[in-house]
Each structure stands twice: as structure tokens, then as C-alpha cells.
MARRO-107856 format. One record per residue (C-alpha): x, y, z. Coordinates in steps of 0.25 Angstrom, whole numbers, padded with zeros to 4 digits, always signed. Layout:
MARRO-107856
XYZ ...
//
This chain:
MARRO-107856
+0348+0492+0639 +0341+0487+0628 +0325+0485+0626 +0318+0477+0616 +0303+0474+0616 +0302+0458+0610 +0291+0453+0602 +0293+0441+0594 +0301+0431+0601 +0294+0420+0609 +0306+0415+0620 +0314+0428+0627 +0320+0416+0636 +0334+0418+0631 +0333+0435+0634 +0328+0432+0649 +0339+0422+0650 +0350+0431+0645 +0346+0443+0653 +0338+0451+0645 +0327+0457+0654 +0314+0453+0648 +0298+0460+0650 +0286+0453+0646 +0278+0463+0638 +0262+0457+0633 +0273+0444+0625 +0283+0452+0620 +0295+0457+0630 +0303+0469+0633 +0316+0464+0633 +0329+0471+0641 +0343+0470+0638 +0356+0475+0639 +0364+0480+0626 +0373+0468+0627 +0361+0459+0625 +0356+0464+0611 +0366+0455+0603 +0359+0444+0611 +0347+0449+0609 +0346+0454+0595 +0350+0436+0592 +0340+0433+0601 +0330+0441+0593 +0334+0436+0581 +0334+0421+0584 +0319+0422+0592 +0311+0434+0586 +0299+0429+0576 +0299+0432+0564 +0290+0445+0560 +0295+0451+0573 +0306+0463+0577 +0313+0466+0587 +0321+0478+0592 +0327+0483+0604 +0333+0497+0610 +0344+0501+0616 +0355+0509+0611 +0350+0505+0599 +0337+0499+0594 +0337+0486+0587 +0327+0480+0578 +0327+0465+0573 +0316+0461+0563 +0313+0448+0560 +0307+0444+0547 +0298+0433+0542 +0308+0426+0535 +0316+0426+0550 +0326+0436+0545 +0332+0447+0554 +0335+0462+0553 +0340+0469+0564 +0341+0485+0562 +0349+0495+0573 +0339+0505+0572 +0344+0520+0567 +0336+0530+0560 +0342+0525+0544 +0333+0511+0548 +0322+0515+0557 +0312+0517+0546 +0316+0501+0541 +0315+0497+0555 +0300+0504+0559 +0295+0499+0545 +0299+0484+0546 +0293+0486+0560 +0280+0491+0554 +0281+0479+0545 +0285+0468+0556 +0274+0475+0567 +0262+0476+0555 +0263+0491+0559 +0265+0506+0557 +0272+0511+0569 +0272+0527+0567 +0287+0529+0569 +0300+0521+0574 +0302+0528+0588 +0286+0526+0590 +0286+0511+0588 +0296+0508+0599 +0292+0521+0609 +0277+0513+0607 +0285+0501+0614 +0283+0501+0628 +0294+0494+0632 +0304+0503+0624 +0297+0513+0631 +0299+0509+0644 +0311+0505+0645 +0320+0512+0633 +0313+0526+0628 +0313+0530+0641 +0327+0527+0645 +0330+0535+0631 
//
């Protein structure tokens, strides 16, 4: 299974209607999906997210795509040669100094409900 917390994206529509188990979390979502949804959803993210925004989701691997102001796209699999890229263009995006990677999404607390603990 795959978790993704989604901010930055006004119409999840086509994630509910393609399966994808959706929470409502204060506007944003916690979003469910099994690992033969990520290509479906990493195009999804790329087509609908705002510009300014990431996203990332975990699973049996952590994926992060940014969105830049001029609507570019960068998607990183995280490992430990780009985790310092990826928390830093995160600070940047977020306005932000998060103290460490692992911090930033342990803080989450739909990450840690549903995919720390399972860890």
C-alpha cells in the first residue's frame, strides 16, 4: 500500500473514481493506493497539482514530485545520495526549515498512522 498526504490539488474526483481510498484531512487528503496505481497516480499529480506545491508518497519506495513556478516537473525516488536536494527544495517550496528529512514526514500524521507504524 501506498500513502500520500495531498495538498495542492483542487478536484481528487478522478482518484475517488478510479479507487483510490481518499480521507479528508482540515482541505487537504490522505490518500490510499495500491502499488499498481502509482503510475496513475504520479500522472495525476503532474497534470492537477499547483504550481509552488509537492507531493510525495510512500511505499516501498518514497516519491517526491515538485512543481515549479514556471509549471515544470521534477520527480526524485528518494535515496540517501538526494535526500539533502530533496529536504532543501522542500524547505524552499514549504518557506521552512524542517530539522531533518525523517522528522519532516514522521511529523505527518497521516504518515504516521498509517505507514511508520506498519514500518
Amino acid at each position: 500500500m501506498n500513502y500520500s498526504y495531498l495538498m495542492g490539488v483542487k478536484d481528487i474526483t478522478e482518484l475517488k473514481n478510479n479507487g483510490f481510498i481518499v480521507e479528508e484531512i482540515d482541505g487537504n487528503y490522505g490518500i490510499k493506493f495500491e502499488k499498481d496505481k502509482s503510475k496513475f497516480y504520479e500522472e495525476f499529480i503532474i497534470k492537477n497539482l499547483e504550481v509552488g506545491y509537492w507531493n510525495e508518497y510512500l511505499g516501498d519506495k518514497i516519491v517526491f514530485i515538485f512543481k515549479f513556478n514556471d509549471g515544470s516537473t521534477k520527480k526524485y525516488i528518494y535515496n540517501k545520495t538526494n535526500e539533502e536536494e530533496i529536504l532543501n527544495l522542500c524547505c524552499k517550496f514549504a518557506e521552512c526549515i524542517f530539522p531533518s528529512f525523517k522528522q519532516m514526514l514522521e511529523d505527518n500524521s497521516f504518515y504516521a498512522k498509517n505507514y511508520f507504524n506498519k514500518l
